[in-house]
C-alpha positions in Angstrom: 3.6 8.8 -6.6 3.8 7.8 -2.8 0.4 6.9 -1.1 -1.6 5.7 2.2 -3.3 2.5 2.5 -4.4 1.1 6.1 -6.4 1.6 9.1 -6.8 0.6 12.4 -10.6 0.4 13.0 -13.6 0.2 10.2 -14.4 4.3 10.1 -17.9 6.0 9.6 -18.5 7.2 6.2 -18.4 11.2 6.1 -21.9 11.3 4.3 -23.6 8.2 3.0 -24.8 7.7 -0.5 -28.0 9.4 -1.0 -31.3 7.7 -1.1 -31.5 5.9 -4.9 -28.1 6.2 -5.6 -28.3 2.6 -5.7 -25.8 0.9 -7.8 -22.4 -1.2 -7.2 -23.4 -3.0 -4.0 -20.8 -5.6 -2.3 -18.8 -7.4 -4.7 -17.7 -10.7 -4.2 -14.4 -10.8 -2.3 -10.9 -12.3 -2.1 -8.9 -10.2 0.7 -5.3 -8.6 0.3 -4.3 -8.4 3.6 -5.4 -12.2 3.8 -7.5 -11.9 6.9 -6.5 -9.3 8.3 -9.4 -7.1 9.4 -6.9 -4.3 10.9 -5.5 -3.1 7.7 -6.0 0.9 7.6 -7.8 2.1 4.7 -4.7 4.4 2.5 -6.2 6.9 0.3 -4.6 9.9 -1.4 -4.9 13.1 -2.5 -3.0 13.6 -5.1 -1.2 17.2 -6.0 0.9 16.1 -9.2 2.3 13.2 -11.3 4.8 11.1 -8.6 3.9 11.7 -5.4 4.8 9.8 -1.8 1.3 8.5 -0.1 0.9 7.1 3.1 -1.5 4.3 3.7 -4.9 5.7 3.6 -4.4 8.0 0.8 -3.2 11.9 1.4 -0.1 13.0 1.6 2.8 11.6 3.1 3.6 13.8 6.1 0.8 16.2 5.8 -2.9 16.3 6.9 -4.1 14.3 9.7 -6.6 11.5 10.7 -6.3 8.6 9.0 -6.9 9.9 5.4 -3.3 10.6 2.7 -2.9 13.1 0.4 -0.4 12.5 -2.3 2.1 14.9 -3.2 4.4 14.3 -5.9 7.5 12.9 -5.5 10.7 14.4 -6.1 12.7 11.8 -8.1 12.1 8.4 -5.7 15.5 7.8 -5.9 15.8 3.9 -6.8 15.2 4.2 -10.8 12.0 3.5 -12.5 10.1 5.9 -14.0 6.5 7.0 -13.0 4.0 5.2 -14.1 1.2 6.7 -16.3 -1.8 6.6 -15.6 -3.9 8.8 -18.3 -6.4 6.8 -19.7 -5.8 5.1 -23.4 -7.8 6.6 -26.4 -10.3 3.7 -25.9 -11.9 3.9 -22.1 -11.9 0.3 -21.7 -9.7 -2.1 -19.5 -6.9 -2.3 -21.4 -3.8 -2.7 -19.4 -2.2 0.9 -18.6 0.5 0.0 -17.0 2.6 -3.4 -17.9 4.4 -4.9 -15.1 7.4 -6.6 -15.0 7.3 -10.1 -15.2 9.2 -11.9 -12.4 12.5 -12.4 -13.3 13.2 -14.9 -10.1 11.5 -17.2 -8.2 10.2 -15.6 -4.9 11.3 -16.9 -1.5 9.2 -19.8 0.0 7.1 -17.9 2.3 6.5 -18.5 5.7 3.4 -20.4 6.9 2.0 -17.2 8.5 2.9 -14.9 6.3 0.0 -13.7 4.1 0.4 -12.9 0.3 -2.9 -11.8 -2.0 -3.7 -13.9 -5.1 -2.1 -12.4 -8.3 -4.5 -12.7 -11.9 -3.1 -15.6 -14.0 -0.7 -18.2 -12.9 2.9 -16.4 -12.6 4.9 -16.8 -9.9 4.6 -14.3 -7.3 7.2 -11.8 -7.0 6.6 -10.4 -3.2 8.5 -12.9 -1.0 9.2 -13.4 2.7 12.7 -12.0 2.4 11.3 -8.8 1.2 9.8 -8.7 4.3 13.1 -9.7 6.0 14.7 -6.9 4.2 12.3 -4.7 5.4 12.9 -5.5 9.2 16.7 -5.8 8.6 16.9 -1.8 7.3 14.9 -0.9 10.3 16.6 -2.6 12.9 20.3 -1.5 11.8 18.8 2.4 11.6 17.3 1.9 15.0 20.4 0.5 16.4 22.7 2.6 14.9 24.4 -0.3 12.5 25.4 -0.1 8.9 22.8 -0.3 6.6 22.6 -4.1 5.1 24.0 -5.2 1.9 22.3 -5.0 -1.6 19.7 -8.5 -1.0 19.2 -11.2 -3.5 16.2 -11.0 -4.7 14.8 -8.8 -7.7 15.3 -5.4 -8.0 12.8 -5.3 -10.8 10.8 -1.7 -10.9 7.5 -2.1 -9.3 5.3 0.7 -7.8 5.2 -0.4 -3.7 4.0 -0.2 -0.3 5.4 -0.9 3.2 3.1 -1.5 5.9 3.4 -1.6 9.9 1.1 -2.7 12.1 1.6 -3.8 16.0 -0.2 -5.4 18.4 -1.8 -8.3 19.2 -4.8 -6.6 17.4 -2.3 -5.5 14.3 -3.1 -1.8 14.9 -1.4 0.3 12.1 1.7 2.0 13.4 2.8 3.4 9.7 1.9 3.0 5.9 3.5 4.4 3.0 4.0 4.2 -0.5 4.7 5.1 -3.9 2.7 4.2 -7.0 6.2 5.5 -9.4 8.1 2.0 -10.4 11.1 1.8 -8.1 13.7 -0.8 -8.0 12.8 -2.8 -5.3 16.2 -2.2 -3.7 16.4 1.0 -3.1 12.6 1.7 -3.0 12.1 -0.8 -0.1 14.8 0.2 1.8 13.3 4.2 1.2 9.8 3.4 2.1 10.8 1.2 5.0 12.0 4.0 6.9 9.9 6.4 5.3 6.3 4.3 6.2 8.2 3.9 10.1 9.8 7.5 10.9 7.8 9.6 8.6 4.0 8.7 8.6 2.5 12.2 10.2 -0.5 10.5 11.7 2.0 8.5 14.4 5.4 9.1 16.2 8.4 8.0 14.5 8.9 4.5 15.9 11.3 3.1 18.2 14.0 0.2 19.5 10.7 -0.6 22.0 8.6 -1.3 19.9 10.5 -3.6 17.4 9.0 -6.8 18.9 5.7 -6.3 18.6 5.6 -5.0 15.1 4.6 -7.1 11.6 5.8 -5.4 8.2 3.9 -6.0 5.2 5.2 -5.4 1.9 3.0 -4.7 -1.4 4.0 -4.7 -5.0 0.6 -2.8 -7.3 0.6 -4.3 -10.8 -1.8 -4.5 -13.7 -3.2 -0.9 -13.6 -6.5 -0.5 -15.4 -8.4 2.6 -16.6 -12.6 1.9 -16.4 -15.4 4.1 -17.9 -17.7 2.8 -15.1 -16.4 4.0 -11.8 -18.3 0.6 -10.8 -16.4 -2.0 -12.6 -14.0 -3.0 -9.9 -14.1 -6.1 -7.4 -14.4 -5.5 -3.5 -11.7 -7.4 -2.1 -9.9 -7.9 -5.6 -8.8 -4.7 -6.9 -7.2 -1.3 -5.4 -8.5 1.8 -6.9 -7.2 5.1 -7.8 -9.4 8.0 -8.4 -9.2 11.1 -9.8 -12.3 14.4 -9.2 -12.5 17.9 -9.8 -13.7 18.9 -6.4 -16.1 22.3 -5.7 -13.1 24.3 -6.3 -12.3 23.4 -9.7 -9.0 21.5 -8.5 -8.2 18.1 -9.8 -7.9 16.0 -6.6 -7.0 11.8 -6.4 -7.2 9.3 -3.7 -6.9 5.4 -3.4 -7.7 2.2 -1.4 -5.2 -0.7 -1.7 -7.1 -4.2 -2.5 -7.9 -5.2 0.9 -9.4 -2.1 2.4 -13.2 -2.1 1.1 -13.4 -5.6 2.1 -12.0 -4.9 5.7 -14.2 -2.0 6.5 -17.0 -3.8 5.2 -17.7 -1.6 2.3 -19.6 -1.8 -0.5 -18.8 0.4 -4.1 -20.5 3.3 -3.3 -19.7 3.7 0.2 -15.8 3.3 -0.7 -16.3 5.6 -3.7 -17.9 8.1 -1.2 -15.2 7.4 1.6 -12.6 8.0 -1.3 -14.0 11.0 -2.1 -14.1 12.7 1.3 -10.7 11.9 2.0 -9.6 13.6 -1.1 -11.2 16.5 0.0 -14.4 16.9 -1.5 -16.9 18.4 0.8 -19.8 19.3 -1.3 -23.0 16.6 -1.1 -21.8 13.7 -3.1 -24.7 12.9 -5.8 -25.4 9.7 -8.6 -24.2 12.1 -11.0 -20.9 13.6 -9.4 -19.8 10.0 -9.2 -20.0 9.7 -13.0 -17.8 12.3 -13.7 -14.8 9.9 -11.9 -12.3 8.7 -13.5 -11.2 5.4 -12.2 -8.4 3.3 -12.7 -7.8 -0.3 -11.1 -5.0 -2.4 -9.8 -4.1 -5.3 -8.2 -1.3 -6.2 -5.6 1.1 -9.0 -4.3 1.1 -8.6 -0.6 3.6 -10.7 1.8 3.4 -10.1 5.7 5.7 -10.8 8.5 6.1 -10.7 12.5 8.8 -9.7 14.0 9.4 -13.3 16.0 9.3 -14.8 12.2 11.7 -12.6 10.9 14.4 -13.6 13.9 13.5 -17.2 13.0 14.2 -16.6 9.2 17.2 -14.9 9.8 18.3 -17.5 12.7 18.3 -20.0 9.9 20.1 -17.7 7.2 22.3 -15.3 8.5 24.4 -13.5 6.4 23.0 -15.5 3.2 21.7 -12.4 1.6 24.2 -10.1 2.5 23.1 -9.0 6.2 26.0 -7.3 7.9 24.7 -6.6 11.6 24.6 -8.9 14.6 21.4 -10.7 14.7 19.1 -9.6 17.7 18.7 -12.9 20.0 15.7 -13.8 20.5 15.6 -12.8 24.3 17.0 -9.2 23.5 13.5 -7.5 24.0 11.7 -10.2 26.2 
Protein backbone atom coordinates (compact mmCIF):
# COMPACT_ATOMS: atom_id res chain seq x y z
CA UNK A 1 0.00 0.00 0.00
CA UNK A 2 1.27 3.45 -1.15
CA UNK A 3 1.43 6.28 1.54
CA UNK A 4 2.26 10.12 2.66
CA UNK A 5 4.87 11.00 5.01
CA UNK A 6 6.19 14.72 5.18
CA UNK A 7 5.39 18.22 5.88
CA UNK A 8 6.52 21.54 5.45
CA UNK A 9 5.69 23.37 8.65
CA UNK A 10 4.76 21.81 12.37
CA UNK A 11 0.68 21.87 11.95
CA UNK A 12 -1.99 22.61 14.70
CA UNK A 13 -3.68 19.60 16.01
CA UNK A 14 -7.46 19.39 14.68
CA UNK A 15 -8.69 18.93 18.46
CA UNK A 16 -6.32 18.34 21.34
CA UNK A 17 -6.47 15.49 23.66
CA UNK A 18 -9.06 16.03 26.19
CA UNK A 19 -8.45 17.17 29.73
CA UNK A 20 -7.11 13.66 31.64
CA UNK A 21 -6.52 11.81 28.80
CA UNK A 22 -3.10 11.83 30.05
CA UNK A 23 -0.98 9.07 29.05
CA UNK A 24 2.04 8.43 26.48
CA UNK A 25 3.76 11.83 26.77
CA UNK A 26 7.15 12.53 24.69
CA UNK A 27 9.19 9.61 24.19
CA UNK A 28 12.73 9.82 24.07
CA UNK A 29 13.90 10.42 20.55
CA UNK A 30 16.37 9.47 17.80
CA UNK A 31 15.17 11.35 14.40
CA UNK A 32 14.64 9.71 10.88
CA UNK A 33 15.04 12.44 8.81
CA UNK A 34 18.38 13.07 10.92
CA UNK A 35 17.79 16.72 11.64
CA UNK A 36 15.74 17.64 9.50
CA UNK A 37 12.90 19.63 11.07
CA UNK A 38 11.06 20.19 7.44
CA UNK A 39 10.05 16.66 6.95
CA UNK A 40 6.07 16.68 6.24
CA UNK A 41 4.11 14.62 8.44
CA UNK A 42 2.60 11.40 5.65
CA UNK A 43 -0.37 9.81 7.04
CA UNK A 44 -2.95 7.66 5.23
CA UNK A 45 -6.22 6.74 4.92
CA UNK A 46 -6.40 3.59 3.96
CA UNK A 47 -9.40 2.07 1.56
CA UNK A 48 -7.95 -1.60 1.02
CA UNK A 49 -5.01 -4.07 1.37
CA UNK A 50 -2.02 -2.34 -1.13
CA UNK A 51 -2.64 0.97 -1.61
CA UNK A 52 -0.16 4.07 -2.99
CA UNK A 53 0.20 6.88 -0.03
CA UNK A 54 1.70 10.06 -0.34
CA UNK A 55 3.74 11.41 2.43
CA UNK A 56 1.43 12.52 5.07
CA UNK A 57 -0.84 9.65 4.91
CA UNK A 58 -4.22 9.80 2.49
CA UNK A 59 -4.37 8.92 -0.70
CA UNK A 60 -1.99 9.30 -3.39
CA UNK A 61 -3.67 11.81 -5.78
CA UNK A 62 -6.75 12.49 -3.89
CA UNK A 63 -7.80 14.80 -0.97
CA UNK A 64 -6.00 17.87 -0.19
CA UNK A 65 -3.98 19.65 2.54
CA UNK A 66 -1.20 18.00 3.72
CA UNK A 67 -2.99 14.84 5.09
CA UNK A 68 -2.84 11.03 2.58
CA UNK A 69 -5.36 8.75 2.15
CA UNK A 70 -4.33 5.36 1.03
CA UNK A 71 -6.00 3.57 -1.68
CA UNK A 72 -5.01 0.26 -2.59
CA UNK A 73 -2.71 -0.37 -5.17
CA UNK A 74 -3.26 -2.03 -8.25
CA UNK A 75 -0.45 -4.60 -8.55
CA UNK A 76 2.87 -2.05 -7.80
CA UNK A 77 4.38 -3.39 -10.61
CA UNK A 78 8.11 -4.31 -9.43
CA UNK A 79 7.31 -7.86 -7.61
CA UNK A 80 6.94 -8.33 -4.01
CA UNK A 81 3.92 -9.18 -2.56
CA UNK A 82 1.94 -7.04 -0.02
CA UNK A 83 2.87 -7.12 3.16
CA UNK A 84 0.38 -8.30 5.96
CA UNK A 85 -0.33 -6.56 8.44
CA UNK A 86 -3.23 -8.48 10.56
CA UNK A 87 -2.13 -8.84 13.88
CA UNK A 88 -0.75 -12.52 14.96
CA UNK A 89 -2.97 -14.71 17.43
CA UNK A 90 -0.88 -13.32 20.26
CA UNK A 91 -1.18 -9.24 20.45
CA UNK A 92 2.23 -8.82 21.40
CA UNK A 93 5.37 -7.40 19.39
CA UNK A 94 6.17 -10.15 17.57
CA UNK A 95 7.62 -9.34 14.29
CA UNK A 96 4.80 -9.19 11.49
CA UNK A 97 6.55 -8.65 8.80
CA UNK A 98 10.30 -10.11 8.29
CA UNK A 99 12.47 -8.07 6.12
CA UNK A 100 14.99 -9.05 3.93
CA UNK A 101 18.28 -9.10 5.11
CA UNK A 102 20.81 -7.11 3.10
CA UNK A 103 22.12 -9.10 0.55
CA UNK A 104 24.98 -6.31 -0.37
CA UNK A 105 26.84 -3.91 1.25
CA UNK A 106 25.29 -0.37 0.76
CA UNK A 107 27.17 2.45 -0.97
CA UNK A 108 29.46 4.57 1.32
CA UNK A 109 27.30 7.44 1.90
CA UNK A 110 27.99 10.89 1.46
CA UNK A 111 28.99 13.09 4.43
CA UNK A 112 25.69 15.09 4.22
CA UNK A 113 23.54 12.62 3.39
CA UNK A 114 21.41 11.59 6.40
CA UNK A 115 20.43 7.85 7.06
CA UNK A 116 18.16 6.84 10.45
CA UNK A 117 19.65 4.16 12.76
CA UNK A 118 18.38 0.58 11.92
CA UNK A 119 17.73 -1.90 15.40
CA UNK A 120 20.66 -4.40 15.68
CA UNK A 121 23.97 -4.15 14.01
CA UNK A 122 23.23 -5.06 10.09
CA UNK A 123 24.43 -3.24 7.56
CA UNK A 124 22.23 -0.71 6.21
CA UNK A 125 20.64 -1.38 3.01
CA UNK A 126 19.46 2.44 1.93
CA UNK A 127 22.58 3.85 0.26
CA UNK A 128 23.62 7.06 -1.50
CA UNK A 129 23.21 5.60 -4.96
CA UNK A 130 19.72 4.86 -4.26
CA UNK A 131 19.44 8.27 -3.96
CA UNK A 132 21.54 8.80 -7.19
CA UNK A 133 19.13 6.52 -8.89
CA UNK A 134 16.40 8.44 -7.80
CA UNK A 135 17.70 11.85 -9.28
CA UNK A 136 19.03 9.95 -12.39
CA UNK A 137 15.17 8.63 -13.38
CA UNK A 138 13.96 12.13 -12.87
CA UNK A 139 16.37 14.02 -14.73
CA UNK A 140 16.22 11.69 -18.03
CA UNK A 141 12.11 11.93 -17.71
CA UNK A 142 12.49 15.66 -17.36
CA UNK A 143 14.82 15.88 -20.20
CA UNK A 144 13.26 13.72 -22.38
CA UNK A 145 16.38 10.95 -22.23
CA UNK A 146 16.12 7.15 -22.05
CA UNK A 147 15.35 5.89 -18.85
CA UNK A 148 18.78 4.62 -17.07
CA UNK A 149 19.98 1.10 -16.91
CA UNK A 150 18.96 -1.61 -14.26
CA UNK A 151 21.60 -0.06 -11.13
CA UNK A 152 23.78 -2.19 -9.06
CA UNK A 153 22.57 -2.33 -5.98
CA UNK A 154 19.85 -4.69 -4.37
CA UNK A 155 16.73 -5.14 -5.84
CA UNK A 156 15.64 -6.97 -2.63
CA UNK A 157 11.62 -6.43 -1.89
CA UNK A 158 11.28 -3.73 0.67
CA UNK A 159 8.07 -1.62 1.24
CA UNK A 160 9.45 2.24 0.31
CA UNK A 161 9.28 5.88 0.24
CA UNK A 162 10.67 8.64 -1.98
CA UNK A 163 10.78 12.06 -0.63
CA UNK A 164 11.30 15.67 -2.17
CA UNK A 165 11.91 18.59 -0.52
CA UNK A 166 13.46 22.03 -2.01
CA UNK A 167 14.72 24.98 -0.67
CA UNK A 168 17.09 26.26 1.44
CA UNK A 169 14.49 25.63 4.15
CA UNK A 170 13.84 21.81 2.64
CA UNK A 171 10.15 22.62 2.01
CA UNK A 172 8.40 19.37 0.79
CA UNK A 173 7.72 19.46 -2.90
CA UNK A 174 6.37 15.66 -3.14
CA UNK A 175 6.22 12.40 -0.94
CA UNK A 176 5.06 9.10 -1.80
CA UNK A 177 5.07 5.56 -1.06
CA UNK A 178 4.07 2.18 -0.83
CA UNK A 179 4.10 -0.03 2.33
CA UNK A 180 3.60 -3.52 -0.43
CA UNK A 181 7.44 -5.00 -0.75
CA UNK A 182 8.64 -3.91 -4.11
CA UNK A 183 11.87 -4.69 -5.70
CA UNK A 184 13.81 -1.83 -5.26
CA UNK A 185 14.37 -1.50 -8.97
CA UNK A 186 11.41 -1.08 -10.32
CA UNK A 187 9.66 0.40 -7.16
CA UNK A 188 12.12 3.30 -6.92
CA UNK A 189 12.15 4.17 -10.27
CA UNK A 190 7.84 4.02 -9.97
CA UNK A 191 7.70 6.09 -6.88
CA UNK A 192 10.35 8.51 -8.02
CA UNK A 193 8.17 9.83 -10.58
CA UNK A 194 5.11 9.01 -8.89
CA UNK A 195 6.18 11.11 -5.39
CA UNK A 196 7.50 14.17 -8.25
CA UNK A 197 4.63 14.25 -10.99
CA UNK A 198 1.79 12.83 -9.04
CA UNK A 199 1.61 14.08 -5.39
CA UNK A 200 -2.09 16.06 -5.63
CA UNK A 201 -1.16 18.58 -2.97
CA UNK A 202 1.76 20.25 -5.51
CA UNK A 203 2.27 20.74 -9.30
CA UNK A 204 4.07 18.21 -11.05
CA UNK A 205 7.67 19.31 -10.95
CA UNK A 206 9.91 20.67 -13.44
CA UNK A 207 13.51 21.09 -15.40
CA UNK A 208 13.61 24.47 -13.04
CA UNK A 209 13.45 23.24 -10.26
CA UNK A 210 15.97 20.27 -10.45
CA UNK A 211 18.73 22.23 -8.63
CA UNK A 212 17.27 23.08 -5.71
CA UNK A 213 15.72 19.86 -4.90
CA UNK A 214 17.07 16.93 -2.23
CA UNK A 215 15.53 13.33 -2.65
CA UNK A 216 15.25 11.11 0.24
CA UNK A 217 14.73 7.62 -0.07
CA UNK A 218 13.18 5.26 2.82
CA UNK A 219 13.09 1.56 3.13
CA UNK A 220 10.10 0.51 6.30
CA UNK A 221 11.22 -2.83 7.93
CA UNK A 222 10.47 -4.63 11.16
CA UNK A 223 6.67 -4.16 11.26
CA UNK A 224 5.16 -4.73 14.76
CA UNK A 225 1.59 -5.26 15.88
CA UNK A 226 1.07 -3.55 19.75
CA UNK A 227 -1.97 -4.08 22.09
CA UNK A 228 -1.12 -0.64 23.60
CA UNK A 229 -1.61 2.00 21.08
CA UNK A 230 1.17 3.61 23.40
CA UNK A 231 4.01 1.30 23.10
CA UNK A 232 5.95 3.07 20.33
CA UNK A 233 9.06 5.49 20.56
CA UNK A 234 8.76 9.26 19.36
CA UNK A 235 11.43 9.68 16.98
CA UNK A 236 12.11 5.70 16.70
CA UNK A 237 9.28 4.07 15.20
CA UNK A 238 6.66 4.92 12.23
CA UNK A 239 3.17 3.96 12.99
CA UNK A 240 0.35 2.58 11.12
CA UNK A 241 -3.19 2.73 12.45
CA UNK A 242 -6.21 1.33 11.81
CA UNK A 243 -10.12 2.94 13.39
CA UNK A 244 -13.58 2.38 12.73
CA UNK A 245 -14.61 5.92 12.31
CA UNK A 246 -18.40 7.41 13.23
CA UNK A 247 -19.53 5.76 10.16
CA UNK A 248 -18.76 2.33 10.84
CA UNK A 249 -15.95 2.39 8.07
CA UNK A 250 -12.54 0.90 8.78
CA UNK A 251 -10.13 3.77 8.09
CA UNK A 252 -5.94 3.80 8.46
CA UNK A 253 -3.33 6.36 8.52
CA UNK A 254 0.49 6.67 9.30
CA UNK A 255 3.55 8.83 10.29
CA UNK A 256 7.02 7.71 9.03
CA UNK A 257 9.66 7.61 12.06
CA UNK A 258 10.75 11.17 11.99
CA UNK A 259 7.53 13.05 11.88
CA UNK A 260 6.28 13.15 15.73
CA UNK A 261 9.64 14.18 16.62
CA UNK A 262 9.76 17.08 13.94
CA UNK A 263 6.39 18.56 14.76
CA UNK A 264 7.20 18.25 18.24
CA UNK A 265 4.62 15.72 19.16
CA UNK A 266 3.99 13.79 21.82
CA UNK A 267 1.81 10.08 21.69
CA UNK A 268 -1.40 11.46 22.10
CA UNK A 269 -1.15 14.44 20.10
CA UNK A 270 0.25 12.20 17.01
CA UNK A 271 -2.36 9.59 17.76
CA UNK A 272 -5.00 12.45 17.66
CA UNK A 273 -3.34 14.18 14.49
CA UNK A 274 -3.40 10.56 12.96
CA UNK A 275 -6.72 10.22 13.59
CA UNK A 276 -8.07 13.39 12.03
CA UNK A 277 -6.32 12.92 9.02
CA UNK A 278 -7.86 9.59 8.56
CA UNK A 279 -10.97 11.12 8.73
CA UNK A 280 -12.40 10.80 11.99
CA UNK A 281 -14.36 13.78 12.97
CA UNK A 282 -16.21 12.79 16.00
CA UNK A 283 -14.58 14.15 19.56
CA UNK A 284 -11.64 11.91 20.04
CA UNK A 285 -11.99 10.32 23.79
CA UNK A 286 -9.34 8.02 26.29
CA UNK A 287 -11.56 5.34 25.30
CA UNK A 288 -11.83 5.70 21.35
CA UNK A 289 -8.07 5.60 21.44
CA UNK A 290 -8.19 2.06 22.95
CA UNK A 291 -10.12 0.54 20.40
CA UNK A 292 -6.79 1.30 17.83
CA UNK A 293 -5.11 -1.06 16.54
CA UNK A 294 -1.50 -0.13 16.06
CA UNK A 295 1.28 -1.60 14.37
CA UNK A 296 5.03 -0.18 14.39
CA UNK A 297 7.91 0.08 12.06
CA UNK A 298 11.06 1.28 11.58
CA UNK A 299 12.99 2.78 8.54
CA UNK A 300 16.45 3.24 6.78
CA UNK A 301 16.40 6.64 5.40
CA UNK A 302 19.36 8.12 3.07
CA UNK A 303 19.08 11.84 1.73
CA UNK A 304 20.62 13.66 -1.07
CA UNK A 305 21.07 17.32 -2.79
CA UNK A 306 20.97 17.76 -6.02
CA UNK A 307 24.75 19.50 -6.13
CA UNK A 308 25.82 16.00 -4.33
CA UNK A 309 24.35 13.91 -6.68
CA UNK A 310 26.27 15.76 -9.81
CA UNK A 311 29.38 15.37 -7.61
CA UNK A 312 28.69 11.49 -7.17
CA UNK A 313 27.98 11.06 -10.53
CA UNK A 314 31.08 13.43 -11.74
CA UNK A 315 33.16 10.79 -9.96
CA UNK A 316 31.18 7.67 -11.45
CA UNK A 317 29.69 8.08 -14.59
CA UNK A 318 28.39 5.33 -16.28
CA UNK A 319 29.64 2.79 -13.37
CA UNK A 320 26.15 1.77 -12.58
CA UNK A 321 24.72 1.69 -15.87
CA UNK A 322 23.73 5.57 -16.42
CA UNK A 323 23.04 6.11 -20.09
CA UNK A 324 22.33 10.03 -20.34
CA UNK A 325 24.79 12.93 -20.52
CA UNK A 326 25.61 14.11 -17.16
CA UNK A 327 24.16 17.73 -16.45
CA UNK A 328 27.46 20.03 -15.82
CA UNK A 329 27.52 21.60 -13.10
CA UNK A 330 26.85 25.12 -14.53
CA UNK A 331 23.70 23.90 -16.63
CA UNK A 332 21.16 25.51 -14.12
CA UNK A 333 23.37 28.21 -12.47
Amino acid sequence: MAAGCCGVKKQKLSSSPPSGSGGGGGASSSSHCSGESQCRAGELGLGGAGTRLNGLGGLAGGGSGSGCTLSPPQGCGGGGGGISLSPPPSCGVGTLLSTPAAATSPSPSLSSAASSSSPGSRKMVVSAEMCCFCFDVLYCHLYGYQQPRTPRFTNEPYPLFVTWKIGRDKRLRGCIGTFSAMNLHSGLREYTLTSALKDSRFPPMTRDELPRLFCSVSLLTNFEDVCDYLDWEVGVHGIRIEFINEKGSKRTATYLPEVAKEQGWDHIQTIDSLLRKGGYKAPITNEFRKTIKLTRYRSEKMTLSYAEYLAHRQHHHFQNGIGHPLPPYNHYS
